[in-house]
C-alpha positions as CSV (number, residue, x, y, z in Angstrom):
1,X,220.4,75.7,-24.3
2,X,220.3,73.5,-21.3
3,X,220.8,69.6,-23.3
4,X,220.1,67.8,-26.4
5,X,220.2,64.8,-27.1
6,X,219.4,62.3,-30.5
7,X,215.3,61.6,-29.8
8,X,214.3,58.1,-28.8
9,X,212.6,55.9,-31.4
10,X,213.3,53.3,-33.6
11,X,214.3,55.0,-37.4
12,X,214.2,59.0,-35.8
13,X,216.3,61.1,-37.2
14,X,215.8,63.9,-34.6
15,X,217.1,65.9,-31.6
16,X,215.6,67.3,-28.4
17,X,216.6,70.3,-27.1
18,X,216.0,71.7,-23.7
19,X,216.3,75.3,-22.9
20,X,217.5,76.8,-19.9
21,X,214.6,79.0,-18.7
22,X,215.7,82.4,-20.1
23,X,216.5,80.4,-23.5
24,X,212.8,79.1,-23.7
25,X,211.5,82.8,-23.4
26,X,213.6,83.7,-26.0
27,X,212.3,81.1,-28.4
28,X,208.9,81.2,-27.6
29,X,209.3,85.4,-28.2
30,X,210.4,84.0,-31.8
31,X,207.7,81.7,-32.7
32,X,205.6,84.3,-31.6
33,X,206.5,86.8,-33.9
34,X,207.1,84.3,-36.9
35,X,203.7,83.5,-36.1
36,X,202.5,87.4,-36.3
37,X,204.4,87.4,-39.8
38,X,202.3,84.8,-41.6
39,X,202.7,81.8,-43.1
40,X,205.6,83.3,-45.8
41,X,207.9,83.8,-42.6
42,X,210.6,81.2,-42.0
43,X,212.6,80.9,-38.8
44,X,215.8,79.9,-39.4
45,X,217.8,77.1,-37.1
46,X,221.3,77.6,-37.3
47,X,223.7,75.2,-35.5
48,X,227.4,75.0,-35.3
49,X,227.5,78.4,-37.6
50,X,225.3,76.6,-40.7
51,X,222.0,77.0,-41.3
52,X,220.2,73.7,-40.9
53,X,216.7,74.4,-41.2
54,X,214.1,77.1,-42.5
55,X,210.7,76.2,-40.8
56,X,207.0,77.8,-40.7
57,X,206.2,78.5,-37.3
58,X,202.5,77.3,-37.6
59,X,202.2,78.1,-33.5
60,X,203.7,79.8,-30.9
61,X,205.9,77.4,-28.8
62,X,205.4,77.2,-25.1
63,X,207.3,75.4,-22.3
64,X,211.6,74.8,-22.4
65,X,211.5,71.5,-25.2
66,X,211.7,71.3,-28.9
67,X,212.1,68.2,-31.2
68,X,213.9,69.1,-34.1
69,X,214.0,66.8,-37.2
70,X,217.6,66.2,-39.1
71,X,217.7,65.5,-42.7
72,X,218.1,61.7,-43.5
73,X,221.6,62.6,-45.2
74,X,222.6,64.0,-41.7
75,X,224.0,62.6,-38.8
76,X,221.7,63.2,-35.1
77,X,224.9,63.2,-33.5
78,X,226.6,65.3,-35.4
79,X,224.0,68.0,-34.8
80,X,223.9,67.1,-31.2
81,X,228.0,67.5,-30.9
82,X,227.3,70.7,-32.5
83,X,224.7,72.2,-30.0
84,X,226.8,71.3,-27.1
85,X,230.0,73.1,-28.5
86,X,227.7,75.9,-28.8
């Protein structure tokens, strides 16, 4: 991971992430094969040792940036204090 940060916009409750180049192939190797495994597949985002999401990867994602949406009960920073402790 090269940065995240809380996303910009009025009532967002989300994070970017940036990868480093070698992280972006790694996810993008990922949502490819969640893709492969069908719509019953779930790739799960873990931060800070918890699991924080279980999404379907509807397409493969390309390029080193991901927005990542928190749950209204949590706390953007929080998640973005997280990431950066790794």
């Amino acid at each position: 991971m090269k940065d995240a940060t809380i996303a910009e916009g009025e009532g967002q409750n989300a994070v970017d992430v940036t990868f480093t180049e070698d992280g972006a192939v790694v996810f993008n190797a990922l949502t490819v094969k969640a893709v492969q495994a069908g719509d019953s597949v779930r790739l799960i985002i873990k931060i800070g040792g918890e699991i924080q999401g279980a999404v379907v990867v509807m397409e493969a994602m390309e390029g080193d940036h991901v927005q990542i949406s928190v749950s209204p009960d949590d706390n953007a920073q929080k998640i973005v204090d997280l990431i950066h402790k790794g």
